[in-house]
N, C-alpha and C positions, 0 to 999 in steps of 0.2 A: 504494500500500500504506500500509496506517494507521501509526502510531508505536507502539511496544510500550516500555509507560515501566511503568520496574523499581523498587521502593522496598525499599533495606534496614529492616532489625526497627524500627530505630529510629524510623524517618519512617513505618511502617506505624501506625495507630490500631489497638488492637485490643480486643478486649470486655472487658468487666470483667473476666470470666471467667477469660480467657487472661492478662491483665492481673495478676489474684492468681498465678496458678501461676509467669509470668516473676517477677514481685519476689519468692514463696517461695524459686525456685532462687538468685535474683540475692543474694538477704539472708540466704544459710544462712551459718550458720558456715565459715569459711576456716580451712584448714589448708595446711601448705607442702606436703603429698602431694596432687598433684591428682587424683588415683583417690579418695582420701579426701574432699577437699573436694566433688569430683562425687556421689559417691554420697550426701553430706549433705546438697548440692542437691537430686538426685532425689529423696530421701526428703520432704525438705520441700515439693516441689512436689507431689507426692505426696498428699501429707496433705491439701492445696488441691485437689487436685482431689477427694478424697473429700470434703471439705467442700460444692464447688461440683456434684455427680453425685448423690451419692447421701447427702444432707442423716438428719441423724438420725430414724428414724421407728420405725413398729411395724410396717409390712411386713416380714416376715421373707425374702422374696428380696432385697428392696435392703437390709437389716442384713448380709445374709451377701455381698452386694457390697460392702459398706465394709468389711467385717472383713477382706476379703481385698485389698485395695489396703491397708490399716493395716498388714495382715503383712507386706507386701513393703516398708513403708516403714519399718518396725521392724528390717526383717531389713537392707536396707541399712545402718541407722545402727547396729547390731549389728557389721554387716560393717566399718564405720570404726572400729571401737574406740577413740571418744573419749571 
C-alpha cells in the first residue's frame, strides 16, 4: 500500500488566488471579540474574492454577482460595529 502524506495550510503552496483571500482574512483588523475579529476577517476575504471572481465589468449578471458578495461583506463588518 502507497504512503498517504498529509500537509498542513502552511506547507500547502497555494494559488494566488487562494493566497489573496488567506492574507485578506489573516491581515483584517483584530479585535479582543473573536466573533468580531472573525467576521472582519470574513468580510475582508470576502471583498478578495469578489475582487478575484467577478472583476469589475459591464456585464450586468457578474455586477449583480459582486454586488451581492459586497453586501454580505458590508453587512458582516456592519454586524462588528467597529
Amino acid at each position: 500500500m502507497g504512503k498517504v502524506l498529509t500537509k498542513t495550510m502552511s506547507e500547502q503552496s497555494l494559488s494566488p488566488a487562494a493566497q489573496a483571500v488567506m492574507d485578506a482574512y489573516l491581515t483584517s483588523p483584530m479585535h479582543n471579540d473573536h466573533r468580531i475579529a472573525d467576521m472582519l476577517g470574513v468580510a475582508a476575504a470576502l471583498r478578495v474574492v469578489a475582487d478575484q471572481v467577478t472583476p469589475t465589468t459591464v456585464d450586468p449578471r457578474v455586477s449583480t454577482i459582486r454586488f451581492q458578495i459586497m453586501r454580505i461583506a458590508r453587512e458582516l463588518e456592519g454586524g462588528a460595529n467597529v
